[in-house]
C-alpha positions as CSV (number, residue, x, y, z in Angstrom):
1,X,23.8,-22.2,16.6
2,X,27.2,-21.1,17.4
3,X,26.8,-17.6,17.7
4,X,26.4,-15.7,21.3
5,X,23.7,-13.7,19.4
6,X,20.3,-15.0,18.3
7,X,20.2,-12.2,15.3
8,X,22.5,-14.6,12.3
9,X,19.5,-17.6,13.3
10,X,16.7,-14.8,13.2
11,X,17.8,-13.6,9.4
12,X,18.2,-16.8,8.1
13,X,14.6,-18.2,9.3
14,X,13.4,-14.8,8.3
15,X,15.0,-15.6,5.1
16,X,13.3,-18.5,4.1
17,X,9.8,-17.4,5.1
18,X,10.3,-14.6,2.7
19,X,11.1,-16.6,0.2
20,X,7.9,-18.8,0.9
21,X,5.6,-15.6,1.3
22,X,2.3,-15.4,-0.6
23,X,2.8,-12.2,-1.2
24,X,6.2,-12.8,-3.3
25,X,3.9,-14.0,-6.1
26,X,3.8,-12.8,-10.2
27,X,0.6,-10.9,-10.0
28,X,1.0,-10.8,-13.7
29,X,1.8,-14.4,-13.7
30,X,-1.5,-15.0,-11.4
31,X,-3.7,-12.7,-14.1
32,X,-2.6,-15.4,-16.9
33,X,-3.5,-18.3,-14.5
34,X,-0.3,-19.9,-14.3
35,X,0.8,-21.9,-11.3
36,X,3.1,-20.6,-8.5
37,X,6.5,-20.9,-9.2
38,X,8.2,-20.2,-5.7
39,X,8.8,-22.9,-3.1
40,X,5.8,-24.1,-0.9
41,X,5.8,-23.0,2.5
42,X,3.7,-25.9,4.3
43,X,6.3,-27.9,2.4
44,X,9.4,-26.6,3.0
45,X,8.2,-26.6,6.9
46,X,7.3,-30.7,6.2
47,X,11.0,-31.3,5.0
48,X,12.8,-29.9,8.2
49,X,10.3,-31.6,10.2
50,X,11.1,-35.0,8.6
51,X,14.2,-34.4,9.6
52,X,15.3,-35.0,13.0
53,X,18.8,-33.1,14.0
54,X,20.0,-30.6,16.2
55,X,20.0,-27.9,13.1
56,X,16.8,-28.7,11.7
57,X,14.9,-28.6,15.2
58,X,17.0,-24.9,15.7
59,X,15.7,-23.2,12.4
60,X,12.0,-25.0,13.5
61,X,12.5,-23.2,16.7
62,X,13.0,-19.8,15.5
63,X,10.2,-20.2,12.3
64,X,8.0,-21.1,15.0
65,X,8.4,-17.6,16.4
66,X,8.5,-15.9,13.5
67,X,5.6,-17.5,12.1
68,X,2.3,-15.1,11.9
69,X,-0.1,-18.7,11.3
70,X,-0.7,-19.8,14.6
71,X,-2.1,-23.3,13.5
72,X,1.5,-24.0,11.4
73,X,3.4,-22.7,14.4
74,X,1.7,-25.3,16.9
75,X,2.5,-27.9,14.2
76,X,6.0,-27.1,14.8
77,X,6.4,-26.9,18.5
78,X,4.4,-30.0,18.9
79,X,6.9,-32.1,17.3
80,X,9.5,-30.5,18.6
81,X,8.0,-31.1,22.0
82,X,9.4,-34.6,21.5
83,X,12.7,-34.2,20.3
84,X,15.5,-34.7,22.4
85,X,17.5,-31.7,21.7
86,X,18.4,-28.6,23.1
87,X,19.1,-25.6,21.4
88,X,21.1,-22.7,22.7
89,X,18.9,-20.7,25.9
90,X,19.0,-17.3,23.4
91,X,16.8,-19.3,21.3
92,X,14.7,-21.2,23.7
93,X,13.9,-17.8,25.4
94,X,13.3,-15.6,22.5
95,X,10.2,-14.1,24.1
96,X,9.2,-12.2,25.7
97,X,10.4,-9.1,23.9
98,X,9.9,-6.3,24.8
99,X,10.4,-2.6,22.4
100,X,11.6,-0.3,25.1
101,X,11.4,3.0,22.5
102,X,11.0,4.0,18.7
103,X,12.4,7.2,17.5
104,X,11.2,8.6,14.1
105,X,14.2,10.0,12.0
106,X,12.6,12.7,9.2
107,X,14.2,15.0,7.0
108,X,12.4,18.5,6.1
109,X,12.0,17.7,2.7
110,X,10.1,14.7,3.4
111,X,11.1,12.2,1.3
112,X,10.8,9.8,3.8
113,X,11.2,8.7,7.5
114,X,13.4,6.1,9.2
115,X,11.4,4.2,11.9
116,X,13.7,2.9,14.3
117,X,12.6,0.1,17.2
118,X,14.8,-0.7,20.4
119,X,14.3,-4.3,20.6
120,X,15.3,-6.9,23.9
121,X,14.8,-10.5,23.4
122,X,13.9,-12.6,26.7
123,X,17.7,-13.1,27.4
124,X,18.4,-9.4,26.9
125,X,20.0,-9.5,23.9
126,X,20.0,-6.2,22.0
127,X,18.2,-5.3,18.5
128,X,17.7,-2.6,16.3
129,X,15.1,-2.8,13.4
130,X,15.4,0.2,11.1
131,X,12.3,0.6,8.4
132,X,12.8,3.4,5.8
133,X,9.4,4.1,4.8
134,X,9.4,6.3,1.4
135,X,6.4,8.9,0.7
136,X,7.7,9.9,-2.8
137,X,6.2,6.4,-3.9
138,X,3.4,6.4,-1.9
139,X,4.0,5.7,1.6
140,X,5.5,2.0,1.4
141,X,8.3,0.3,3.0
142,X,11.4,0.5,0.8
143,X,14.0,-1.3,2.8
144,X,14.6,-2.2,6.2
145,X,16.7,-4.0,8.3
146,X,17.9,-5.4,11.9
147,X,21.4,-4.9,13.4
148,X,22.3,-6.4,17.1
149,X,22.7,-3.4,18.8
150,X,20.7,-1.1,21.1
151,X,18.7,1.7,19.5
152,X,21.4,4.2,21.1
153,X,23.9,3.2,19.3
154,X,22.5,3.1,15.6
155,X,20.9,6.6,16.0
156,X,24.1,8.0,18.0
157,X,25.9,6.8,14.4
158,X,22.8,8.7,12.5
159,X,23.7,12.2,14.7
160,X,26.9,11.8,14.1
161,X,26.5,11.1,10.1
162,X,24.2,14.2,9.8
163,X,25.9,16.9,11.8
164,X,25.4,20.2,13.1
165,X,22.7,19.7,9.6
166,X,19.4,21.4,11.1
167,X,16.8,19.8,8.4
168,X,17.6,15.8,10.2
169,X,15.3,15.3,12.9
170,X,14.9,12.6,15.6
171,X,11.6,12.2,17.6
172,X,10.1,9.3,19.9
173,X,7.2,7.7,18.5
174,X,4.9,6.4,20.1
175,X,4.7,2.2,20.0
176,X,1.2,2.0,19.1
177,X,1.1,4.6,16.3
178,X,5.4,3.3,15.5
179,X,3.3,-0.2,14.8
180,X,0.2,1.3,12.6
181,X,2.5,3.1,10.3
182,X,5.0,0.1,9.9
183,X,2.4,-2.0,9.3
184,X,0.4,-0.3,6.4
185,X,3.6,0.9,5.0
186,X,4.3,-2.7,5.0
187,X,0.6,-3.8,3.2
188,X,1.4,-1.6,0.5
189,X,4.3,-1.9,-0.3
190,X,3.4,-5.7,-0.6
191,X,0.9,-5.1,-3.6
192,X,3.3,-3.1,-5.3
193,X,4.5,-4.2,-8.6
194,X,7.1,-4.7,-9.1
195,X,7.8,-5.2,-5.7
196,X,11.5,-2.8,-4.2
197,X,13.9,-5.7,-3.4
198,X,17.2,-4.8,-1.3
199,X,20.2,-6.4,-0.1
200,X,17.8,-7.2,3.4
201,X,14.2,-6.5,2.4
202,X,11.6,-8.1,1.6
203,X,14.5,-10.9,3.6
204,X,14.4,-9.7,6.9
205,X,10.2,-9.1,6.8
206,X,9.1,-11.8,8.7
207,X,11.2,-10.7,11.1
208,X,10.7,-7.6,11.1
209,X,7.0,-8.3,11.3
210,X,7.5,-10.2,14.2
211,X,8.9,-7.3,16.6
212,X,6.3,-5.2,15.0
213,X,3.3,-7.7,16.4
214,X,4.8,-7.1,20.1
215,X,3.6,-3.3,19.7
216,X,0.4,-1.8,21.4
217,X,-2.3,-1.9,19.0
218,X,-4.5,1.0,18.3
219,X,-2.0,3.9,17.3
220,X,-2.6,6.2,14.0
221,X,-0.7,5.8,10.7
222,X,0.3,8.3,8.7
223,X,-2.1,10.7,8.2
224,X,-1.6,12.2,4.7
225,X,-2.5,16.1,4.2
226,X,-5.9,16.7,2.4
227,X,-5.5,19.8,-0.1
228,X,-9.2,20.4,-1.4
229,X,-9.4,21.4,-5.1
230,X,-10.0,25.4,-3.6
231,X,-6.8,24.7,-1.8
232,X,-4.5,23.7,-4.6
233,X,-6.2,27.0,-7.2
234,X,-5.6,29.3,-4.1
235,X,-1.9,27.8,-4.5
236,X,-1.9,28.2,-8.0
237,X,-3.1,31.7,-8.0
238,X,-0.3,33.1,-5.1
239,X,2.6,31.4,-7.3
240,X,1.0,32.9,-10.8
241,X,1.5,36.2,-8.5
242,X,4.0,35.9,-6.9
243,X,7.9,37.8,-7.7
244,X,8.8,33.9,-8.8
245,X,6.7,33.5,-12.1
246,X,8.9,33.1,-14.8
247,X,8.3,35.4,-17.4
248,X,6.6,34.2,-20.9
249,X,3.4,32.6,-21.5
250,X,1.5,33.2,-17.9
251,X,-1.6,30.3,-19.6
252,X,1.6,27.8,-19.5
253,X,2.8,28.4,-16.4
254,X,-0.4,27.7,-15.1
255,X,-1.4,24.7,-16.7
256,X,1.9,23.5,-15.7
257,X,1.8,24.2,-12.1
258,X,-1.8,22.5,-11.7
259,X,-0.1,19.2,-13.1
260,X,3.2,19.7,-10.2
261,X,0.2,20.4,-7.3
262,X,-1.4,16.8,-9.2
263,X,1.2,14.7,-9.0
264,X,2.6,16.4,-5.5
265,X,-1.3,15.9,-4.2
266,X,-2.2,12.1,-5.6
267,X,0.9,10.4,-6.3
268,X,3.4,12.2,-4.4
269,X,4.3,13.0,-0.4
270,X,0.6,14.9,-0.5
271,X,2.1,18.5,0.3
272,X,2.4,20.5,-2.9
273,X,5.0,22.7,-1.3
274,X,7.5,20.6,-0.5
275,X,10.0,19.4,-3.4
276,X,13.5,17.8,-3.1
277,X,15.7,16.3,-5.2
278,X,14.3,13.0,-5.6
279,X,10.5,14.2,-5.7
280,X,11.7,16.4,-8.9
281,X,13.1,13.5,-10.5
282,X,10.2,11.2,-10.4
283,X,7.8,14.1,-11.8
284,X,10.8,15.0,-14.9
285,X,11.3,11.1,-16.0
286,X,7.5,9.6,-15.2
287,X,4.9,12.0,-14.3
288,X,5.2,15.2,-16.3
289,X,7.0,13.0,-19.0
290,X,4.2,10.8,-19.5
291,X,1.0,11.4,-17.6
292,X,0.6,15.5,-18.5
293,X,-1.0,15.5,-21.9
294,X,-0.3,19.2,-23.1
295,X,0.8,21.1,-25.9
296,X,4.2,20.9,-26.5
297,X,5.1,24.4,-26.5
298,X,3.8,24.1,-22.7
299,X,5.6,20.5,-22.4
300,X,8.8,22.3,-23.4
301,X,8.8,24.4,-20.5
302,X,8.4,22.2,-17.9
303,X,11.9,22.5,-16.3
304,X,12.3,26.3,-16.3
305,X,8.3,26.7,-14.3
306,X,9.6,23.7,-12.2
307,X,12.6,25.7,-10.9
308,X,10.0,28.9,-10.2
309,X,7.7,26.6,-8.5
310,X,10.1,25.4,-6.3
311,X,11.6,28.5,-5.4
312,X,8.2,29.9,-4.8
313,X,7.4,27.1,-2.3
314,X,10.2,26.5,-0.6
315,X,10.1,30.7,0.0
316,X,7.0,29.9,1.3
317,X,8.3,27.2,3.7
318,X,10.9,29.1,4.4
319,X,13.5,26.5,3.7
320,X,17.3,27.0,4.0
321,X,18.8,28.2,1.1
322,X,21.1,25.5,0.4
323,X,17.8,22.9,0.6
324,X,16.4,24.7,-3.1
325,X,20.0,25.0,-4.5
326,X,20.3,21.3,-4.1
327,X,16.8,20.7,-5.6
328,X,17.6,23.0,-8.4
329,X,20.5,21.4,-9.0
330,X,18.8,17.4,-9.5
331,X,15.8,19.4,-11.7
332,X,19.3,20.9,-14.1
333,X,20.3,17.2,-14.0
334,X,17.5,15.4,-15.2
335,X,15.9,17.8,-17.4
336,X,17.7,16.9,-20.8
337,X,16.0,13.2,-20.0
338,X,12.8,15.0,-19.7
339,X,13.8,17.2,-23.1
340,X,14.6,13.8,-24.5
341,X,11.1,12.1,-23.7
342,X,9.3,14.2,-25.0
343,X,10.7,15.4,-28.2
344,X,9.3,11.8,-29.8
345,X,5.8,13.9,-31.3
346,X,4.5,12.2,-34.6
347,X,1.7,14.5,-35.5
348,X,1.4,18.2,-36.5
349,X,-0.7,19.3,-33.4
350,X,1.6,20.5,-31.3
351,X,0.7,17.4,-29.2
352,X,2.6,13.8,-28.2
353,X,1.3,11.2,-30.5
354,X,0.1,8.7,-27.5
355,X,-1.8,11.8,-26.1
356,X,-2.7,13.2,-29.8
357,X,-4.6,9.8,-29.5
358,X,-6.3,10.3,-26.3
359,X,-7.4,13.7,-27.2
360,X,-8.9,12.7,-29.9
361,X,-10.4,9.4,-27.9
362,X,-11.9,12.0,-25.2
363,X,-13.5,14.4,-28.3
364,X,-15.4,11.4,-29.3
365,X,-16.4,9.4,-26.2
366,X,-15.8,11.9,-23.5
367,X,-14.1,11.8,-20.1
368,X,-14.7,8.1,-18.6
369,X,-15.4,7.9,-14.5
370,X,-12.5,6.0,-14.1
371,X,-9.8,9.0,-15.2
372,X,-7.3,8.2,-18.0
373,X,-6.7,4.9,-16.9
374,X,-5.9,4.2,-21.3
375,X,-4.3,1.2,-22.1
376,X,-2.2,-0.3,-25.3
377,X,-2.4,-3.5,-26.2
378,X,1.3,-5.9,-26.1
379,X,2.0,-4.7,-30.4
380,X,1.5,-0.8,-28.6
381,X,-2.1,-0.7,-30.8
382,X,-4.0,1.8,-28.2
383,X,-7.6,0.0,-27.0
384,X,-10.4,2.4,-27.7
385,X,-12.2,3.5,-25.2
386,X,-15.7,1.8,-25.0
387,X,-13.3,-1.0,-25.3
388,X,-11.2,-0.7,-22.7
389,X,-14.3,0.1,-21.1
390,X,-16.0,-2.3,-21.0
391,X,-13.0,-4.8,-20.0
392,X,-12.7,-2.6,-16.8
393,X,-16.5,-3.6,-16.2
394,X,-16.8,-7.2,-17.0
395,X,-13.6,-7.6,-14.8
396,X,-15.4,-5.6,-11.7
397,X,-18.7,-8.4,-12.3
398,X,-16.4,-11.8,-13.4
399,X,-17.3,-11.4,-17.6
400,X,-18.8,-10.1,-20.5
401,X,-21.7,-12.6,-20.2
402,X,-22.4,-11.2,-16.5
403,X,-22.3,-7.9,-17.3
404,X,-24.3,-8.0,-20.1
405,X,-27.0,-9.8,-17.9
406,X,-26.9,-7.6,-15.0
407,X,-29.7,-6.5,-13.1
408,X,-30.5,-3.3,-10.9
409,X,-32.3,-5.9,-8.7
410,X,-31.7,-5.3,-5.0
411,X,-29.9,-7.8,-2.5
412,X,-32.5,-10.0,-0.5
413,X,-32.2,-9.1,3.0
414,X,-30.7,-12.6,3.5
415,X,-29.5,-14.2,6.8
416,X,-25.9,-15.4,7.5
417,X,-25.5,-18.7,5.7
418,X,-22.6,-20.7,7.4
419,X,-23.0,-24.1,6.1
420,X,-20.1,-24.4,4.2
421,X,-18.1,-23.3,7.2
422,X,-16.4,-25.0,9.5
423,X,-18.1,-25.9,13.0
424,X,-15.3,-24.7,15.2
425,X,-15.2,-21.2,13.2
426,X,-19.0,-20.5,13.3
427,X,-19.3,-18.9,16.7
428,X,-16.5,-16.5,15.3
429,X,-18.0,-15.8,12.8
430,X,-21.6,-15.1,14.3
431,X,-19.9,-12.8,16.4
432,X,-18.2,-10.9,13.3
433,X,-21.4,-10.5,11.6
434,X,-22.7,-9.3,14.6
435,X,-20.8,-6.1,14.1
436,X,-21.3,-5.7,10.8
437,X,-24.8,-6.0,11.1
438,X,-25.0,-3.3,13.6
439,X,-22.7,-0.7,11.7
440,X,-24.6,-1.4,8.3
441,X,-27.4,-0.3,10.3
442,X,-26.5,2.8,12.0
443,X,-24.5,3.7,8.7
444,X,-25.6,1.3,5.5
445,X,-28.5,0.0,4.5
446,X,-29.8,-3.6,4.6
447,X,-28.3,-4.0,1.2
448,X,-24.9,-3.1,2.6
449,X,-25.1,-6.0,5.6
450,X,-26.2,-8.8,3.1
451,X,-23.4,-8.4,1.3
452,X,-20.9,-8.2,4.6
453,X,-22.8,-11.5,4.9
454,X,-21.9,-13.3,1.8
455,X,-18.8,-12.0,2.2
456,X,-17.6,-13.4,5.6
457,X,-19.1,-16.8,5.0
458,X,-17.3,-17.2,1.6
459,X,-14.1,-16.2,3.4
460,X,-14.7,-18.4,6.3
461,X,-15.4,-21.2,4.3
462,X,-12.6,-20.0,1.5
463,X,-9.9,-19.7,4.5
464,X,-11.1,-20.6,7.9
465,X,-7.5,-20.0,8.9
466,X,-7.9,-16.7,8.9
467,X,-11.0,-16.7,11.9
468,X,-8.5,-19.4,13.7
469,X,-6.1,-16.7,14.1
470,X,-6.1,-14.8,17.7
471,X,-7.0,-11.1,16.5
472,X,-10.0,-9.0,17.4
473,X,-13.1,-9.4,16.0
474,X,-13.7,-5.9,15.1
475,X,-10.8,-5.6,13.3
476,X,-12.2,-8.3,11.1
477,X,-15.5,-6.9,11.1
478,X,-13.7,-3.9,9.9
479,X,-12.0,-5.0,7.4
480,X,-15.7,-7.1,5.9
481,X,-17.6,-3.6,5.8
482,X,-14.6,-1.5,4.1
483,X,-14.1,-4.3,1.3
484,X,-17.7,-3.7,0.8
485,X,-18.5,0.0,1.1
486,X,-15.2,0.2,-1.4
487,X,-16.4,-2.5,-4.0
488,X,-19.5,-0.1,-3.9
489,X,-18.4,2.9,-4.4
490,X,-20.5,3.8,-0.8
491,X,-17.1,5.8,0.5
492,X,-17.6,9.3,-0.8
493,X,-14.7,11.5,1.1
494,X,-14.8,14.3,-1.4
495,X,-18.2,15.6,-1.1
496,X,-19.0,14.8,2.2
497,X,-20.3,11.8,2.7
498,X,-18.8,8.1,4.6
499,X,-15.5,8.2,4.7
500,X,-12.8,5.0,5.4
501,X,-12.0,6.6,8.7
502,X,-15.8,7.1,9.9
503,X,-16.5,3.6,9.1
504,X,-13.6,1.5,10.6
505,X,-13.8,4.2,13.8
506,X,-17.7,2.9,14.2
507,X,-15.7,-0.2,15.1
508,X,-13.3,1.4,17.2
509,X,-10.3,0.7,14.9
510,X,-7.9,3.3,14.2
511,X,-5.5,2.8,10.7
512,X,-5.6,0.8,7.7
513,X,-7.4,-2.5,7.5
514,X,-6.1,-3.1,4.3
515,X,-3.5,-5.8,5.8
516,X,-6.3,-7.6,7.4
517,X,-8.5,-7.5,3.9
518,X,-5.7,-8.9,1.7
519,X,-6.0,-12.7,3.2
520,X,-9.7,-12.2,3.0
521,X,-9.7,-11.4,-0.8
522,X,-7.2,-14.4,-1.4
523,X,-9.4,-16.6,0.4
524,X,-12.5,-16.0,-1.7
525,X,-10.0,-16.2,-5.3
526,X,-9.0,-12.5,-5.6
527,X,-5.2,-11.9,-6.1
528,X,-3.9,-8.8,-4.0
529,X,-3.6,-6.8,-6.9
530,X,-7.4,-6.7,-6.5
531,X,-7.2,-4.5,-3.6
532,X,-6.7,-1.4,-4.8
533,X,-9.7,-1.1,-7.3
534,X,-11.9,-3.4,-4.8
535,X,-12.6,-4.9,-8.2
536,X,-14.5,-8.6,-6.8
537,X,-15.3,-10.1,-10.0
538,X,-19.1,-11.4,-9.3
539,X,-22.2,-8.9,-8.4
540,X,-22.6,-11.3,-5.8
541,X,-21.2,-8.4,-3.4
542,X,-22.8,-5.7,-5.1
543,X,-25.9,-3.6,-4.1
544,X,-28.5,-2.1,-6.5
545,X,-27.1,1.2,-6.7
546,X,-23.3,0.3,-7.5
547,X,-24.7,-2.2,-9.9
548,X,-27.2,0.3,-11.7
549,X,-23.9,2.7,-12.3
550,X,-22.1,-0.5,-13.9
551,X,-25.3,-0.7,-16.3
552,X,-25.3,3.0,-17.0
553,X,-21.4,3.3,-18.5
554,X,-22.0,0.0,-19.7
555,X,-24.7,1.2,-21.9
556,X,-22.9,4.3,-23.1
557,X,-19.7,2.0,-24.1
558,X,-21.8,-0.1,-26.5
């Protein structure tokens, strides 16, 4: 309370709603039902509010602000309304805040891109907030943090760090797009497990979400490239002829370069040709290591057709020089740990024993729609696959017993029930269906909107909180209708049909929802690692044609 700078206050508040965040729970402790172990936020709020001093009415002050749950922050400033103290002005005049710029700091190899906010609090104190947002792991929010100087200074220490260097660029962003791609890098990276922790992050999150919620909505996040599969061959085939194939077996080489454009594609920055350093080390000690299943005469040359591959692309970048040398110097580092992983082979194939296994498990049962999503049970006994199977099902309807009784009957055309929901959320409500009902029309079917139905009443009535909150209707009609179309299986990107973009633009959203459906799925019982699969445990959200494909690779695991 001291300080002539509201930023030490900010941290520490920031700090303890971290701490206190939802999204800081065991998944894996969730999956096995055990209770939270973390410190209650609604409690830890109760015990400052029980206690009346100067300090504890300060931290109330600035949790109240950072707050994103308008009901608990009105619980706050309506007891402090009848204190008698005063904290500092800095902290009674937080807002309004005002970001004045964001700059964009990217690196040719695109690893990843520091986003970089010029923050002024309402007494025109100063703020940075620097998010490093990392592609390599999928476009999340690996660190972050918030210093209390202007924007000019931190990126006039960035240009001076980096030089006459020509491959470190700084851009301004603009607000609205700086605040999409902060915030899905942020939804991500909070159902990641396990989650990146750092001397400031998740800490300074709250905080940093804060600043972020005083941006222009409606920008565009990142926008990751789409290579279609006559894209990556055409690839393929200009490196097999190109003056950097290595010599020896040309089938090899081949196989191998499909499995870098893979994992550069789906798991990587999503632009085969450009590798660095880092991006080579993830693909050597996880990917090629333990994802590629091929001979291991093939396996063996992994590092050599990796240091052709990259030459080839970053030739066809035209990259500096110095850029590849680097790169081929981290792929010279880490290949004896690749060497190392996979010289562990325990059967006379040729092939790894894991994926001597898997072989054999797609000979007899053939490819499953899911990919190889195999799995090994705790004593590392693999689960077979009509087994493992059949888990995935009974977990996308609630059990075995449902599955087994499932039905290709089609969803009534039913009417919004609201009667479990409470009066003062209704209208809201209403007036979210309202939009759901019209874009199931124009691009669903009646199946489609009975579900967005059953949905938004079990949330409402799970978590009316989450209608309480001021936010725009279609963002939450948005976010219904894509938990639904991806539950079903009705987004169909790679053969033309709905995509994730078409449907939340029919509502005139830009970005991801995903943010906005993560609250949603908690309030009907769904932990967060549920979003990615959109796996809802109960057919109660799923129409005919999602539920006969259930039925059908049911019926072929039996």
């Amino acid at each position: 309370m001291r300080e002539s700078h509201p930023l030490t206050l900010l941290q520490f508040a920031s700090s303890l709603l971290a701490v206190t965040d939802p999204r800081e729970a065991d998944p894996l402790a969730q999956a096995r039902g055990e209770p939270p172990t973390g410190p209650d936020r609604d409690e830890l709020i109760t015990s400052f509010l029980e206690v009346r001093r100067a300090e504890t009415t300060a931290l109330l002050t600035a949790i109240a602000e950072l707050l994103d749950d308008e009901p608990s922050a009105q619980r706050i400033r309506r007891e402090l309304a009848g204190r008698p103290h005063k904290p500092p002005r800095w902290l009674r005049r937080l807002t309004p805040i005002r970001v004045g710029r964001a700059v964009e700091m990217t690196h040719i190899l695109g690893d990843g891109d520091n986003v970089m906010l010029d923050v002024t609090t309402g007494t025109d104190h100063a703020l940075t907030v620097l998010v490093y947002i990392d592609h390599n792991m999928g476009t999340l929010v690996k660190d972050a943090f918030v210093v209390d100087a202007p924007l000019s200074s931190l990126q006039g220490q960035f240009e001076q760090m980096t030089g006459d260097e020509p491959d470190t660029h700084f851009v301004d962003l603009d607000l609205a797009d700086a605040r999409a791609r902060i915030t899905e890098a942020i939804a991500l990276g909070a159902i990641t497990y396990p989650p990146f922790e750092t001397d400031t992050w998740p800490g300074c999150r709250p905080l940093v979400e804060w600043v972020v919620r005083h941006l222009p909505e409606g920008g565009s996040g990142y926008v990751r490239p789409e290579w279609s599969d006559e894209d990556r061959d055409a690839l393929i085939e200009r490196f097999l002829d190109s003056k950097h194939l290595p010599p020896g077996d040309v089938e090899a080489a081949e196989d191998l370069a499909a499995v870098f454009v893979w994992f550069a594609c789906d798991y990587g920055p999503g632009d085969p040709l450009r590798w660095s350093p880092v991006s080579c080390e993830i693909l050597l000690t996880d990917f090629l290591a333990h994802k590629a299943i091929l001979p291991d005469a093939t396996m063996q040359r992994g590092p050599d057709v990796l240091r052709a591959f990259v030459r080839f692309a970053h030739a066809e970048q035209g990259l500096r020089p110095a850029l590849t040398a680097q790169t081929l110097e981290a792929i010279d580092e880490y290949a004896p740990d690749y060497l190392d992983a996979i010289a562990d082979r325990d059967d006379a194939s040729g092939l790894r024993g894991r994926n001597a296994w898997i072989m054999e498990q797609l000979l007899e049962h053939g490819l499953p729609e899911e990919g190889l999503g195999f799995t090994f049970d705790e004593d590392g006994t693999p689960v077979p696959l009509p087994v493992m199977t059949r888990r995935l099902l009974a977990e996308e309807v609630g059990s075995e017993e449902t599955l087994d009784a499932l039905t290709t009957t089609p969803l009534p055309d039913e009417p919004l029930d609201l009667s479990a929901v409470p009066e003062d959320v209704r209208d809201r409500a209403a007036a979210i269906a309202a939009l759901t009902d019209r874009c199931c029309e124009e691009l669903l079917d009646v199946e489609h909107r009975t579900a967005c139905r059953r949905l938004l009443a079990d949330v409402a009535a799970g978590d009316p909180r989450i209608l309480r909150r001021r936010s725009k209707d279609e963002t939450a009609a948005a976010a219904i209708a894509w938990v639904i179309a991806k539950a079903n299986g009705t987004l169909d990107p790679y053969h033309g049909g709905l995509t994730a973009r078409d449907l939340i633009g029919w509502f005139g959203v830009s970005g991801s929802v995903s943010q906005r459906a993560e609250p949603m799925l908690r309030a009907v019982g769904l932990p967060p690692r549920a979003l990615p699969g959109m796996r809802l445990g109960t057919p109660r959200y799923l129409v005919s044609t999602a539920r006969a494909r259930i039925i059908e690779r049911r019926d072929r695991a039996r």
